[in-house]
N, C-alpha and C positions, 0 to 999 in steps of 0.2 A: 609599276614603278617607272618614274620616269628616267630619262638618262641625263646626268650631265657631267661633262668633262673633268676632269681625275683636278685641274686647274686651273685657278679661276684668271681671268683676262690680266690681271693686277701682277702675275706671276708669270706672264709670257713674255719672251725675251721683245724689247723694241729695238725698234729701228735706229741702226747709228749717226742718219743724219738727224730723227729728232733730238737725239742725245745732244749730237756737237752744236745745234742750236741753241739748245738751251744751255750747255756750257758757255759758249762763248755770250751769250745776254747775258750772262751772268758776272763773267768776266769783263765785258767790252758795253756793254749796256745798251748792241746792238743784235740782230739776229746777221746768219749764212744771207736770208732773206734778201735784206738789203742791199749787202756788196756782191751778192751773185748778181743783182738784176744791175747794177750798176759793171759790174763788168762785162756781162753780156752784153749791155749796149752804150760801152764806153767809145766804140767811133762812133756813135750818132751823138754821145754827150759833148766830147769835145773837138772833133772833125778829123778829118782821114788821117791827114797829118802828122796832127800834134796824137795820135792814136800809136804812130806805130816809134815814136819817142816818150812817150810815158804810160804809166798804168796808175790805176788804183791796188792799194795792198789791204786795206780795212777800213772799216769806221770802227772809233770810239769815241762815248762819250758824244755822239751828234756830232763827230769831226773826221770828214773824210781824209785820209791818207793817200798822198798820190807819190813815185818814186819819177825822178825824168833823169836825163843824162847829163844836163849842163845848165849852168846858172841862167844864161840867157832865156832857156825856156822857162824855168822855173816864174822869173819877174814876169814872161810875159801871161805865163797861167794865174800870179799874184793879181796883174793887172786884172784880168775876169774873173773875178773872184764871184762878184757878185751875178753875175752872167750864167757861171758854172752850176755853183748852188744851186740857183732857180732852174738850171736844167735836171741837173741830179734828181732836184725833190719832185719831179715828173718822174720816174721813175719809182723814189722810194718812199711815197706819200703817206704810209705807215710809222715810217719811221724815218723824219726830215733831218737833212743834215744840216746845219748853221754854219759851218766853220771846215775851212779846209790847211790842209799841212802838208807844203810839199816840201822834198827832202831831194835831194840830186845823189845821186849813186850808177855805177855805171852799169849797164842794162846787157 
């Protein structure tokens, strides 16, 4: 007789970050994925500076979310928009972002 396990693969408990991936694609129509790797190397995306006055909070929808502390940064992260993007989707080449949303709130 052979042996095999009392339960089959389809019944064992998974892992919670595949979980929360596929939640939020589901939700957001992006993966953990993308905005981990963009946060990981968000001073390289947008330089030392403008790094340690804003961040990224998510993508949805192919539209990254970035939060800064004051208007003046915001227009001048508007101004690169297109700059940013094409740096991003070096990063998140799976899943491209097109479009960015920055929002000022204080950090």
């Amino acid at each position: 007789m052979k042996w095999e396990p009392l339960r089959k693969e389809q019944y064992q408990p998974k892992k919670i970050d595949s979980l929360l991936d596929s939640l939020l694609h589901k939700l957001s129509g992006s993966s953990t994925k993308a905005i981990n790797k963009v946060i990981e190397n968000w001073q390289l995306i947008i330089g030392e500076n403008f790094s340690k006055i804003s961040h990224p909070t998510h993508i949805k929808d192919k539209t990254l979310y970035i939060q800064v502390i004051d208007a003046a940064i915001a227009q001048e992260l508007e101004w690169r928009t297109t700059e940013l993007i094409k740096t991003v989707n070096m990063y998140t080449k799976e899943e491209p972002v097109t479009s960015l949303k920055i929002t000022i709130k204080k950090m």
